[in-house]
The first five atom37 places (N, CA, C, CB, O) and aatype in JSON, in Angstrom:
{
  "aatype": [20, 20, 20, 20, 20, 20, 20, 20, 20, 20, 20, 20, 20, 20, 20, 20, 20, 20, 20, 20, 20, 20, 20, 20, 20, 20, 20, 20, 20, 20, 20, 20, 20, 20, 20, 20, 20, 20, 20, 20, 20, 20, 20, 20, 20, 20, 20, 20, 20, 20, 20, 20, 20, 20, 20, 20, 20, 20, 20, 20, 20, 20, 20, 20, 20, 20, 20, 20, 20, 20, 20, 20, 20, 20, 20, 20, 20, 20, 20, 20, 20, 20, 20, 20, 20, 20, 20, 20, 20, 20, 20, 20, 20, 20, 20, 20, 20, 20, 20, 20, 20],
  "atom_mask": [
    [1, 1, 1, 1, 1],
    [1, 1, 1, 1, 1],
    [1, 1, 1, 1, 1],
    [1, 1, 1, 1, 1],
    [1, 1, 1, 1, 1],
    [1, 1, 1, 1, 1],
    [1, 1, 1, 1, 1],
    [1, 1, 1, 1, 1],
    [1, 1, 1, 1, 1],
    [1, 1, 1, 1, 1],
    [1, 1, 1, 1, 1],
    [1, 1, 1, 1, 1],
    [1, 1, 1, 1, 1],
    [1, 1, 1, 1, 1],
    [1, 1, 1, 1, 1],
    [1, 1, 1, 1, 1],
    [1, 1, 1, 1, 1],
    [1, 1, 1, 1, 1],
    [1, 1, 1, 1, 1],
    [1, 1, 1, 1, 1],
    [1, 1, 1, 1, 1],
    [1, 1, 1, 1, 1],
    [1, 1, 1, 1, 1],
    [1, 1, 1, 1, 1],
    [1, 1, 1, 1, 1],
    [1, 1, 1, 1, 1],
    [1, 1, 1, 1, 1],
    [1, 1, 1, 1, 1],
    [1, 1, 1, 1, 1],
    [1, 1, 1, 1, 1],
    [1, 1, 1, 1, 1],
    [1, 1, 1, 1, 1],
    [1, 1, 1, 1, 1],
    [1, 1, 1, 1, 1],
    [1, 1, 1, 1, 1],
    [1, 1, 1, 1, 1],
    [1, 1, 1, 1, 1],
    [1, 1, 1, 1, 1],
    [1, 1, 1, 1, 1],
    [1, 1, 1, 1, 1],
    [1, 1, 1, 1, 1],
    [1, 1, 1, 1, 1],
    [1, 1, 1, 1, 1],
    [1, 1, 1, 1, 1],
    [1, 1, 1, 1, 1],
    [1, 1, 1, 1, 1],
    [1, 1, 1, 1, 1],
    [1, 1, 1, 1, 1],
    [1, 1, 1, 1, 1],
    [1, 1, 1, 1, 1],
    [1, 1, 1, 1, 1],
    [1, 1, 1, 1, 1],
    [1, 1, 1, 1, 1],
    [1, 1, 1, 1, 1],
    [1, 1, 1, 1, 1],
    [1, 1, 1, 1, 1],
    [1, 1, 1, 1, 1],
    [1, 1, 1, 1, 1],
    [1, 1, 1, 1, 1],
    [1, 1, 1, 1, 1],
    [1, 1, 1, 1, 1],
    [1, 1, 1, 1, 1],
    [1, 1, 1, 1, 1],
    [1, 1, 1, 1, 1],
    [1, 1, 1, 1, 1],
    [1, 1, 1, 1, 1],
    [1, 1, 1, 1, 1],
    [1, 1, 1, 1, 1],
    [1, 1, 1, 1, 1],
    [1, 1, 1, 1, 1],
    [1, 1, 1, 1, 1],
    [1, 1, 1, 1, 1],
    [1, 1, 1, 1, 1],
    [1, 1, 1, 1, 1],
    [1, 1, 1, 1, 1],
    [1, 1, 1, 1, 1],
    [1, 1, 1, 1, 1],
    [1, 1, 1, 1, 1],
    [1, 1, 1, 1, 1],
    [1, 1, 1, 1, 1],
    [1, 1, 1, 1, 1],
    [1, 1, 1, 1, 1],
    [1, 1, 1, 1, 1],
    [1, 1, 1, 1, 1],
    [1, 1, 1, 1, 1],
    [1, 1, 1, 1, 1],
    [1, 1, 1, 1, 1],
    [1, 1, 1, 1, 1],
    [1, 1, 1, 1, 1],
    [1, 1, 1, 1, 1],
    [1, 1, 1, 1, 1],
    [1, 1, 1, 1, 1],
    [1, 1, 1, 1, 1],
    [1, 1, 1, 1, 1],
    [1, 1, 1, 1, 1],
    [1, 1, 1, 1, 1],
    [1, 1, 1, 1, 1],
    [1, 1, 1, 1, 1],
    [1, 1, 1, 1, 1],
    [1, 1, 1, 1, 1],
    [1, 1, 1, 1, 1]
  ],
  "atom_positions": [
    [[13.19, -42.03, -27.26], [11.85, -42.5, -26.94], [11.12, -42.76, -28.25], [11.08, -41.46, -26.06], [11.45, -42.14, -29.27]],
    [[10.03, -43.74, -28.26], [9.45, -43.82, -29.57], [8.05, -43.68, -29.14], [9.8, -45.15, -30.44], [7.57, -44.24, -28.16]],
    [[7.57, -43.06, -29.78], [6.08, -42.61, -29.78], [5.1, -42.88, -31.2], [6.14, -40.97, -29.49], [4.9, -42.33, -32.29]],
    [[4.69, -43.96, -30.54], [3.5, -44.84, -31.69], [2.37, -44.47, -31.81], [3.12, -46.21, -31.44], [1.7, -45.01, -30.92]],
    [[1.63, -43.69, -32.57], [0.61, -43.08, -32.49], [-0.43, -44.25, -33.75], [0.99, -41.3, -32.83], [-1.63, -44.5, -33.65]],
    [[0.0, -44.48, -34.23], [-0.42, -45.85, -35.11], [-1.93, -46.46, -34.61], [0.88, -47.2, -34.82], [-3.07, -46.26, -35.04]],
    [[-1.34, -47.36, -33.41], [-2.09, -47.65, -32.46], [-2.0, -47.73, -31.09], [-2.39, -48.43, -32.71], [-1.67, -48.68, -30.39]],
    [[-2.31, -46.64, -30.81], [-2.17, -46.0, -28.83], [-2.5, -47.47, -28.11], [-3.88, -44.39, -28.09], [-3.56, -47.9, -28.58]],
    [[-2.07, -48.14, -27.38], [-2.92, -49.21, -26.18], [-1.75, -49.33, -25.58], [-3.73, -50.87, -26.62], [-0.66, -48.98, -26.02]],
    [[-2.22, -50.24, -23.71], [-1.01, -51.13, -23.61], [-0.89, -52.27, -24.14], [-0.73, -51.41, -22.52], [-1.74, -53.13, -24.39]],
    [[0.35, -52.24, -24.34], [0.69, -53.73, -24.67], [2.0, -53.6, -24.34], [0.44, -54.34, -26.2], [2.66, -52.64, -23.93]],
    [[2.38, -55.25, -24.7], [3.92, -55.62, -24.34], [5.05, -54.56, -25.18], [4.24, -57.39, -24.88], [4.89, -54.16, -26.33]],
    [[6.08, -54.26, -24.37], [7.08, -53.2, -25.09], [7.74, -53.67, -26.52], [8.36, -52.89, -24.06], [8.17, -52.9, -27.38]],
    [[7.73, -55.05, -26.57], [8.41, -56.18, -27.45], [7.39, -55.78, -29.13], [8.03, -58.23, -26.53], [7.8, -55.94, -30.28]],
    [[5.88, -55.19, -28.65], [5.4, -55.25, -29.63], [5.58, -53.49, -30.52], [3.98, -55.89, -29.22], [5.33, -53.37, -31.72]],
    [[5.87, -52.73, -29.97], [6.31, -51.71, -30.68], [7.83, -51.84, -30.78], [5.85, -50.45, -30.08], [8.37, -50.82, -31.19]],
    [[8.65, -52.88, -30.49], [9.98, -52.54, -30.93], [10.17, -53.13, -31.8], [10.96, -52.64, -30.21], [10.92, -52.65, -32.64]],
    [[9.48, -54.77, -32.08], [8.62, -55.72, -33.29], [9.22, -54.62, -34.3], [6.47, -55.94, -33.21], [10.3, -54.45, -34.87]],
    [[7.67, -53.76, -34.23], [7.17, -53.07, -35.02], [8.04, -52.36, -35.85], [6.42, -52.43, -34.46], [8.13, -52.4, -37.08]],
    [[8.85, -51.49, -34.8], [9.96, -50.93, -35.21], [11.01, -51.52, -36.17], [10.47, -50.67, -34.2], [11.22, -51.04, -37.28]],
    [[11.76, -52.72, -35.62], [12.74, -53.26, -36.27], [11.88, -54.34, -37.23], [13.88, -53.85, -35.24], [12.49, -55.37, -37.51]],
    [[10.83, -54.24, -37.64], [10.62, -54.7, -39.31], [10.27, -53.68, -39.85], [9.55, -55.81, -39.75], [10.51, -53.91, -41.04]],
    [[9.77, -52.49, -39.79], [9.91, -51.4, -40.81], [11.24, -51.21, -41.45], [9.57, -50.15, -40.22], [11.42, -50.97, -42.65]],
    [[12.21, -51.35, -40.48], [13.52, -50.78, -40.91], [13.97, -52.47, -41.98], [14.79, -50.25, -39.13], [14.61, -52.47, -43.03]],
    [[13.44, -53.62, -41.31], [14.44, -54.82, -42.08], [13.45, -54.62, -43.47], [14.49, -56.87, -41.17], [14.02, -55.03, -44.48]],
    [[12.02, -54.06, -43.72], [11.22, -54.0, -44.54], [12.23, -52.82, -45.71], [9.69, -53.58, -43.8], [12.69, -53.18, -46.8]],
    [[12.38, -51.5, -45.15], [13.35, -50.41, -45.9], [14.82, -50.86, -46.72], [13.82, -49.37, -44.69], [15.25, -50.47, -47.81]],
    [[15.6, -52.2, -45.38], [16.38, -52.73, -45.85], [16.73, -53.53, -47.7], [16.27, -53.34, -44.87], [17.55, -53.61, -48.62]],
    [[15.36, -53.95, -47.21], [14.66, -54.76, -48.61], [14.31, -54.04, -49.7], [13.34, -55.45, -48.35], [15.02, -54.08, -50.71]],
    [[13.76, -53.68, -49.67], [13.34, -52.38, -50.19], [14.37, -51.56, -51.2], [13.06, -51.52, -48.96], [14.46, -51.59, -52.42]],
    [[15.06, -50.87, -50.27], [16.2, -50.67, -50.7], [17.83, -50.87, -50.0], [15.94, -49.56, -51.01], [18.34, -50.4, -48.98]],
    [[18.31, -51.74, -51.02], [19.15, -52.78, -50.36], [20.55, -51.8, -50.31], [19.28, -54.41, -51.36], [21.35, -52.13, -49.43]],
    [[20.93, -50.61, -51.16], [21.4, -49.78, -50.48], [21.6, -49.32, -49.05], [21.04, -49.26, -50.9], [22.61, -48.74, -48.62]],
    [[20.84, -49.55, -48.58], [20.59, -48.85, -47.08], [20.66, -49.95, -46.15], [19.06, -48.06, -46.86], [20.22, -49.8, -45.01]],
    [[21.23, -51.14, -46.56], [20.91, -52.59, -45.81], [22.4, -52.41, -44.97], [20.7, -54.33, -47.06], [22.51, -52.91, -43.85]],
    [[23.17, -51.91, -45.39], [24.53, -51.99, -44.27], [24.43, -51.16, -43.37], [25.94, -51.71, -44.76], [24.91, -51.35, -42.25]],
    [[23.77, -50.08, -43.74], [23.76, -48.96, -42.64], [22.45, -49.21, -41.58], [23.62, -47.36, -43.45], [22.67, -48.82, -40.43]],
    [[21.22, -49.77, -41.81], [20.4, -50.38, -41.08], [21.2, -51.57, -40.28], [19.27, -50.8, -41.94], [20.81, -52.0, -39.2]],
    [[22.08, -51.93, -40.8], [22.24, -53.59, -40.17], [23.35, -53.12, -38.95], [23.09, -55.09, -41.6], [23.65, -53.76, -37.94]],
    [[23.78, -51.96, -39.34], [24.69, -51.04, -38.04], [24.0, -50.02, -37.02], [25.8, -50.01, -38.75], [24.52, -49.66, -35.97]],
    [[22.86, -49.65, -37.45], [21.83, -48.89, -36.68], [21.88, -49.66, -35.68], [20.43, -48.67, -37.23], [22.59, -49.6, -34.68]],
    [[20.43, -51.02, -36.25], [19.9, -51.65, -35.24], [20.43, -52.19, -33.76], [19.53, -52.47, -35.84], [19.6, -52.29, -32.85]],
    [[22.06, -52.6, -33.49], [22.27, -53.1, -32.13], [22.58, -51.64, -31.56], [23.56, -54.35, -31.94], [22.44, -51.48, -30.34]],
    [[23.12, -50.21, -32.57], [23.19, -48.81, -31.76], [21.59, -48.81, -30.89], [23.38, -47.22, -33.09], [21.36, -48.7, -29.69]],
    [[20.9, -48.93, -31.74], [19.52, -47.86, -31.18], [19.02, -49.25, -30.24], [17.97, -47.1, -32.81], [18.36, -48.99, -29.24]],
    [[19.3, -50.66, -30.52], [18.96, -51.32, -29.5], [19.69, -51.08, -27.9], [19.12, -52.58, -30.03], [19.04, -51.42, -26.91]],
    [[20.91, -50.56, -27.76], [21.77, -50.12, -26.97], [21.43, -48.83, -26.17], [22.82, -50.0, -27.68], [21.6, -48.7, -24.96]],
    [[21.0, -48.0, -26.92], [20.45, -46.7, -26.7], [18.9, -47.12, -25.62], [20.11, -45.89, -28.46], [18.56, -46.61, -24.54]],
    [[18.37, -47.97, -26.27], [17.06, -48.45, -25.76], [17.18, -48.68, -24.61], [16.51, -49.5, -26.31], [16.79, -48.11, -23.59]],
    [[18.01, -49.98, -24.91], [18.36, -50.47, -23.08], [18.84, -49.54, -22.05], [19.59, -51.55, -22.93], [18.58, -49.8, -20.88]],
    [[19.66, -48.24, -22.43], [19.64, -47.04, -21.33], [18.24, -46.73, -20.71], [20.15, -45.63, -22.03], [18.15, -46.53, -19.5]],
    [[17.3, -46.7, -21.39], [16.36, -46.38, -20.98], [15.49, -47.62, -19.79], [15.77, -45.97, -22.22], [15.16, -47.66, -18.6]],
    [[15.43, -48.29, -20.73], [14.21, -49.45, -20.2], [15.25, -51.19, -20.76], [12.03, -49.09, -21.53], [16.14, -51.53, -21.54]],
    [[14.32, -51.79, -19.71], [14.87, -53.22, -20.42], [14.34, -53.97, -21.64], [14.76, -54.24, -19.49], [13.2, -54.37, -21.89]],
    [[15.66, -54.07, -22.44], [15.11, -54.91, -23.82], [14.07, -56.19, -23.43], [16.57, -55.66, -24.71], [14.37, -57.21, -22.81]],
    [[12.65, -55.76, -24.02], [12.1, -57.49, -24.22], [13.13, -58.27, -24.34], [11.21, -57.91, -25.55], [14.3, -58.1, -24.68]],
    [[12.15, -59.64, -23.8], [12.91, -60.8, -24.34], [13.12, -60.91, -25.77], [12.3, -61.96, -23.96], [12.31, -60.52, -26.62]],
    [[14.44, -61.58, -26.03], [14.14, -62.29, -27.33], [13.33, -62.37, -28.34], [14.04, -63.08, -27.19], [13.17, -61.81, -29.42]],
    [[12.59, -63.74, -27.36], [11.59, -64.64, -28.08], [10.24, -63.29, -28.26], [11.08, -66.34, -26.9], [9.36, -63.29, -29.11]],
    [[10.37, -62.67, -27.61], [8.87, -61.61, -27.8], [8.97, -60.72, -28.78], [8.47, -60.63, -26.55], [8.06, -60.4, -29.55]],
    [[10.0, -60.34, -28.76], [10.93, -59.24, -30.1], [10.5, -60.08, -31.15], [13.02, -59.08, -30.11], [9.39, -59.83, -31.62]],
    [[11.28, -61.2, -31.71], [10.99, -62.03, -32.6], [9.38, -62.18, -32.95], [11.6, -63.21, -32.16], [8.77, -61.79, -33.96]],
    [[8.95, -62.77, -31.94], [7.36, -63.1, -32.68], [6.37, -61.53, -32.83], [6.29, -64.44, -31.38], [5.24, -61.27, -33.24]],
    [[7.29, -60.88, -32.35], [6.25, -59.2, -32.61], [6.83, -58.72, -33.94], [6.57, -57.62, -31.19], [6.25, -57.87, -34.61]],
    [[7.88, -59.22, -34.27], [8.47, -58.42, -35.38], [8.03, -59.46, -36.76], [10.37, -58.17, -35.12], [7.85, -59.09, -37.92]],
    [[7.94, -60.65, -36.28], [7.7, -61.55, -37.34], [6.22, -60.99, -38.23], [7.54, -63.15, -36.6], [6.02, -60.96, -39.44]],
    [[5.24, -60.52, -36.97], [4.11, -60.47, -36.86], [3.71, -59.29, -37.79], [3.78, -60.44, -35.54], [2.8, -59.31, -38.62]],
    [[4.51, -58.32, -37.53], [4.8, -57.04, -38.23], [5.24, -57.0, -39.67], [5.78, -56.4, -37.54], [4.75, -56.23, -40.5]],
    [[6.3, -57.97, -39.96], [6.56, -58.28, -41.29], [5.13, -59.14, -42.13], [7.99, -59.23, -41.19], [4.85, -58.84, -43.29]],
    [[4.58, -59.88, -41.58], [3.15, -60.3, -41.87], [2.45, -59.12, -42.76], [2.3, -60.55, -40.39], [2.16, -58.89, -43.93]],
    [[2.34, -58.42, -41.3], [1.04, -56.7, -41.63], [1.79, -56.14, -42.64], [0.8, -55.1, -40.08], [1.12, -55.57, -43.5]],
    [[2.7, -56.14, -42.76], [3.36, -55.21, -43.73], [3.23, -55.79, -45.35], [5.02, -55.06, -43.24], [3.08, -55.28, -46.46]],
    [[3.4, -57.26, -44.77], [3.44, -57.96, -46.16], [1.82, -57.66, -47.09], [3.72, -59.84, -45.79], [1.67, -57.29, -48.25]],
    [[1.05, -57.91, -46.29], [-0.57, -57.99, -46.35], [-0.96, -56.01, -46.97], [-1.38, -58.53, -44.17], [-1.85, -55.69, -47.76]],
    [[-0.38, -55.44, -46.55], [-0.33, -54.11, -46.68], [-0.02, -53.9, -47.77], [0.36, -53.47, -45.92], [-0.81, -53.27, -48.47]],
    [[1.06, -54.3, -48.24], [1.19, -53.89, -49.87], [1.1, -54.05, -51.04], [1.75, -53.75, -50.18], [1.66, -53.49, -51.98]],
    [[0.11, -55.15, -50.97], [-0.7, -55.31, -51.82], [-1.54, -54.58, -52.49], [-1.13, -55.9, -51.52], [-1.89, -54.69, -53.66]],
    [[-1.99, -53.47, -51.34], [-3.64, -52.77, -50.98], [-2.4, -51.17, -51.45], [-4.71, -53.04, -48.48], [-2.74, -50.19, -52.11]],
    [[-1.49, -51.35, -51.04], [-0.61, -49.73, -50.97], [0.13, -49.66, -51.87], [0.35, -49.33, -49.78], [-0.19, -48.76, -52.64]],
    [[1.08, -50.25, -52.18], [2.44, -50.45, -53.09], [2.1, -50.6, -54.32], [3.33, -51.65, -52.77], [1.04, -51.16, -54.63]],
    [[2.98, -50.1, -55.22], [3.12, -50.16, -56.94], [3.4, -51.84, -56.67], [4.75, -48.97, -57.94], [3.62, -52.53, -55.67]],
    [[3.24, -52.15, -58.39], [3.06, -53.67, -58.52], [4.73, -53.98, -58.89], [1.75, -54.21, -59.91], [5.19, -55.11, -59.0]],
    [[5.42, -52.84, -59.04], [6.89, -53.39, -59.05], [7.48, -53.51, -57.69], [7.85, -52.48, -59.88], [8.69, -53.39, -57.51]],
    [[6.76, -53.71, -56.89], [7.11, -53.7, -55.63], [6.57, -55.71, -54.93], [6.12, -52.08, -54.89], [7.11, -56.37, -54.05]],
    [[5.84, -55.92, -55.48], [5.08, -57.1, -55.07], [6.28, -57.96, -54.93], [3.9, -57.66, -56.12], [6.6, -58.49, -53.86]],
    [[6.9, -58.08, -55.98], [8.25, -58.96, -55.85], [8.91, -59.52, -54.62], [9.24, -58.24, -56.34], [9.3, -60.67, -54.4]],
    [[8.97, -58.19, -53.66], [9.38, -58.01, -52.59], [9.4, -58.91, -51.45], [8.92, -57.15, -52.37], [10.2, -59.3, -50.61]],
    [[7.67, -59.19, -51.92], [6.69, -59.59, -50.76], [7.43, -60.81, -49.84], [5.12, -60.18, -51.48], [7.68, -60.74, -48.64]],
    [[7.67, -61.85, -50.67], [8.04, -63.0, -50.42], [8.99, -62.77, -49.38], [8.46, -63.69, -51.51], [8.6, -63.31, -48.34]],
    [[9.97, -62.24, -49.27], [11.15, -62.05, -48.31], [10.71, -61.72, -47.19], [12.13, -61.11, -48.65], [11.58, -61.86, -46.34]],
    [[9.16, -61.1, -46.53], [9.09, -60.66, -45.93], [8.41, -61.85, -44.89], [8.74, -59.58, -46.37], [8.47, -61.86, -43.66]],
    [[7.77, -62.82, -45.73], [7.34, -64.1, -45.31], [8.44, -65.0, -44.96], [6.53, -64.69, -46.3], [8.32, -65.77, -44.01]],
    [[9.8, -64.95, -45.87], [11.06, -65.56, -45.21], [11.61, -64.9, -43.91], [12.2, -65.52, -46.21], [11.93, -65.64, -42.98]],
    [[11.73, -63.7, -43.8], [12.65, -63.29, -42.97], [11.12, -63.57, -41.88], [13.6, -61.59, -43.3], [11.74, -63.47, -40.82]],
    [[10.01, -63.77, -41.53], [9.4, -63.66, -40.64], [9.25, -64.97, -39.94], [8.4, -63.05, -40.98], [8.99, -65.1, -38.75]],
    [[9.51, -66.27, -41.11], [9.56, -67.56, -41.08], [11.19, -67.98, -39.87], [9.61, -68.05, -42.94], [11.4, -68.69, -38.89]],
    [[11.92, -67.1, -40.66], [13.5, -67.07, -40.26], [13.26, -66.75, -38.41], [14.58, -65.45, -41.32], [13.78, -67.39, -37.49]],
    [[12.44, -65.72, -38.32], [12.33, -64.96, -36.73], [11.82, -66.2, -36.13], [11.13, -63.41, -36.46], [12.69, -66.56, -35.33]],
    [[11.14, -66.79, -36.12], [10.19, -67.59, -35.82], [10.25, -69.25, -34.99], [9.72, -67.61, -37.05], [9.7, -69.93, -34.12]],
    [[11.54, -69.23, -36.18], [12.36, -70.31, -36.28], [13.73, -70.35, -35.04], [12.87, -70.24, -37.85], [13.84, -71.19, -34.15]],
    [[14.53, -69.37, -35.25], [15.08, -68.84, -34.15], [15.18, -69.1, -33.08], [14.84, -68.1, -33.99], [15.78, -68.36, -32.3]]
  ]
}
């Protein structure tokens, strides 16, 4: 179960799983060490998910996660060391990439 305390509301399920799977493609980046073992997580815990409840669509996953890589991007500007800015850009590709899809 995932429990978002971030921001409590309803909304579509697509937008906390968004949420979810760009933190982790954000960590990926981040540190690219950890990019094989994230890139093997994500269809486990998407699998795991679907026991529970039905995966959003697609297209909703995508534009919630795109959306998320956005906030995140915008975020670290205001949060992150400046050896980190570098980063940023990828986060505008890979959200461009979802989008596109």
């Amino acid at each position: 179960m995932i429990i978002d305390l971030d921001g409590l509301c309803w909304a579509n399920p697509a937008r906390d799983l968004g949420n979810f799977l760009a933190h982790l493609r954000w960590k990926a980046i981040r540190e690219p060490h950890h990019a094989g073992f994230i890139g093997a997580a994500i269809p486990s815990f998407l699998e795991g998910y679907e026991t529970v409840r039905d995966i959003p669509a697609e297209r909703w996953r995508a534009c919630y996660e795109a959306a998320s890589l956005l906030k995140i991007a915008g975020r670290r500007f205001r949060k992150l060391t400046v050896s980190e800015w570098p980063l940023v850009p990828r986060l505008f590709d890979e959200a461009e990439a979802l989008l596109r899809s």
